[in-house]
N, C-alpha and C positions, 0 to 999 in steps of 0.2 A: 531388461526392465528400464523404463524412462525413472531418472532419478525425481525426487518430488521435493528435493529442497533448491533452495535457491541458491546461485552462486555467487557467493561473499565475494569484493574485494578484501585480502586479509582477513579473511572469516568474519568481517564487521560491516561493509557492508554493501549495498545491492540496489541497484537504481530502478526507477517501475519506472516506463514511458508509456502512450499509447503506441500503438501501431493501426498504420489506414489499410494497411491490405499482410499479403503473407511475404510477398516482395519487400515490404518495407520494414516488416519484422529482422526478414533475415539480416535486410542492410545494418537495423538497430544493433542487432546481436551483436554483427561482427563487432560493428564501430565499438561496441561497449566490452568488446572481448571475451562475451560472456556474460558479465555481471550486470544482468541486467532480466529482469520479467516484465514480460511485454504485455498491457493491458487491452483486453480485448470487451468489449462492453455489451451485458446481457441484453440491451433493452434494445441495442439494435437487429433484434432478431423478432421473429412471430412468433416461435415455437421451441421448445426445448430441443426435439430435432434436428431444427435446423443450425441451431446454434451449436449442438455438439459436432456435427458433421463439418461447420466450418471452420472450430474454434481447435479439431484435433488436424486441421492442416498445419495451420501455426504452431503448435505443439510438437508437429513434426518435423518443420522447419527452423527449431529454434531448441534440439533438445529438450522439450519441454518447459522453455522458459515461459509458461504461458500464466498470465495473471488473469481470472474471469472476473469482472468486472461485474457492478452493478450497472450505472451511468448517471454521472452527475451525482452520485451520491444519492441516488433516487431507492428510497427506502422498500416502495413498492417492487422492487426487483430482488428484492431478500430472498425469498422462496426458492425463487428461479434459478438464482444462483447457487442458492444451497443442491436443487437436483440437477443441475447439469454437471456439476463440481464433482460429485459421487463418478457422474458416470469418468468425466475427466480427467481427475486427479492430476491437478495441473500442481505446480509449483507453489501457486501464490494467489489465495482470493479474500477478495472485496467482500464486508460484511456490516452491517449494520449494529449495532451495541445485542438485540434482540434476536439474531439469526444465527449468532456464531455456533452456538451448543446446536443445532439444527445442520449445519454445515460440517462440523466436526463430528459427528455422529453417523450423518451418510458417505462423507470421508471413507471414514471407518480407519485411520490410521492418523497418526501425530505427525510427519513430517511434513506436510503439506504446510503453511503457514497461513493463518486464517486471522486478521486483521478485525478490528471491531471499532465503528467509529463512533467516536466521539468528541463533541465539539467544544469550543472557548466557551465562556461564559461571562468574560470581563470579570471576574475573579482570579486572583492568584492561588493557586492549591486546590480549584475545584473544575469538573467537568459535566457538561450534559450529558447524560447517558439515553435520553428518552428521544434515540434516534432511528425506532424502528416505524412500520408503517403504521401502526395508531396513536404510539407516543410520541411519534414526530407530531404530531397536530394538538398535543394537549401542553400544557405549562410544562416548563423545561425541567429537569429531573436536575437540581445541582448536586451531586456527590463528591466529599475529598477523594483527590485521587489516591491514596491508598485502596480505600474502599474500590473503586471502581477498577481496579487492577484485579484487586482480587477476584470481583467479580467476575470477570473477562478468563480470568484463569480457571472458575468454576465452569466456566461453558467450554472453555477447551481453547481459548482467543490464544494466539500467539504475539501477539504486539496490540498499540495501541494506533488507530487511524484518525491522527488529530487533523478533524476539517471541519468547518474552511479556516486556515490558520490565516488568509488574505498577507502570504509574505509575511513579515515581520510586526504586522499590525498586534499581533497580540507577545509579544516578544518575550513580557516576563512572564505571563501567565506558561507560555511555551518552554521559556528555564525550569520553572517549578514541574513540568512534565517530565521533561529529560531527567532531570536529576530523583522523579520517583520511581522512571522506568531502569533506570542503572540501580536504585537502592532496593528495587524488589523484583530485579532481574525478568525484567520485562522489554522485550522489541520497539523500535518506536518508529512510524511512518508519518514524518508531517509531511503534509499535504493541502494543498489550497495556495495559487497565487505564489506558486514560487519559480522564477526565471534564472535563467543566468547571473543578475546581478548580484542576488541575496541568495542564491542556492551553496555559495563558502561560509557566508555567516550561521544560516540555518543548519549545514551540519554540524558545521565546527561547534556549535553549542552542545548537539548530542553528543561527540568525540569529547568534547571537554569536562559532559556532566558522566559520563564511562556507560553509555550504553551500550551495550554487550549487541546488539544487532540492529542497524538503521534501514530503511528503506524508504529514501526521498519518493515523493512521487511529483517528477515535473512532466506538467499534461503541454495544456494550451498554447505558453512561452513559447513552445521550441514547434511548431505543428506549421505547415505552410499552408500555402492559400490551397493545396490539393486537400487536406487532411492528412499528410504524410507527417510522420516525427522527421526529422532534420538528423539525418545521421554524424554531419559535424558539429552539430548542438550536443547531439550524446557523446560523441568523442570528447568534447573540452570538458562538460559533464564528470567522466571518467577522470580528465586528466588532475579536475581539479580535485575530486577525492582523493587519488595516487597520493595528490601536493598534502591535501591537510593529513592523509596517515603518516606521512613520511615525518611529519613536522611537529606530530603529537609527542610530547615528551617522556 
């Protein structure tokens, strides 16, 4: 049996990259030792078919480290993702605030981890949750993030998918995240605009506010002129979370 959770550094936490092909998956893996789910993205496909047939190469290439993806955060790919995921049962999938309970259902089991995104708001303590395909287009839904954790927890969400966080641009509203995801034991994946530079300060805030399970997602940063991840980008990647667990007090 492919295992369907993801593998922790230190049971805490787990790096999402893309990968451009199933060759450059496996280079990821290794480079990451593991800890890592490799995101493959629904919308690049025509057909559900097609998309299961080439997304369980990678799945089998990689231990099942396989994260299905929406793309770009592209709402309208909710569905998609919710039925190819059932047949899949990958590791790790991409979901919308509005699809998770949809996902988690055709799942049909809890270890899978199902992400549910929601975005800044230039508010401290609150999030947009109105990030599915019709609520994406109407006035932005601000909810405090207690509320909206809970929420996510009613649909079956295992962590929260804060995007576009644009790096550090929303910094504090991003502290107030971490430190609600650690107080009501909830996962936490920021995500948007985070490279090399700012990817130790953006964990280290989740590590520092005691989130119980992180999962950075660095896409584009690290991706070359082929579409390929950068397997010594995931490596330093790696090394630098090794440095901040090591150095957590």
């Amino acid at each position: 049996m492919m295992n369907k959770t993801p593998n922790y550094i230190e049971d805490r936490i787990c790096l999402n990259v893309l990968a451009g092909s199933v060759a450059n998956a496996k280079d990821c893996y290794q480079a990451a030792e593991g800890h890592v789910v490799l995101g493959v993205l629904s919308k690049n496909y025509d057909s559900d078919a097609a998309a299961i047939a080439d997304m369980q190469r990678y799945a089998a290439a990689t231990n099942n480290a396989l994260s299905v993806g929406l793309g770009a955060g592209d709402p309208n790919q909710s569905a998609m993702v919710s039925r190819i995921s059932a047949e899949l049962q990958p590791q790790h999938v991409n979901q919308v605030f509005t699809g998770i309970g949809a996902s988690r259902a055709l799942l049909g089991q809890t270890d899978t981890v199902v992400n549910g995104l929601v975005s800044p708001t230039g508010k401290v303590g609150f999030v947009n949750i109105a990030t599915g395909p019709l609520s994406s287009q109407t006035a932005p839904t601000e909810v405090p993030l207690a509320t909206a954790i809970a929420l996510l927890k009613d649909m079956g969400g295992s962590s929260i998918k804060y995007f576009p966080m644009k790096g550090l641009a929303h910094k504090e509203e991003y502290i107030a995240v971490a430190k609600a995801c650690a107080e009501h034991d909830f996962y936490l994946e920021p995500t948007g605009g985070i490279d090399l530079e700012n990817f130790e300060e953006i964990v280290q805030i989740a590590v520092d506010a005691g989130v119980k399970k992180i999962i950075p997602h660095v896409y584009s940063s690290i991706i070359d002129a082929n579409g390929d991840t950068r397997p010594d980008d995931v490596a330093s990647l790696l090394a630098t979370v090794k440095r901040v667990l090591a150095t957590k007090g």
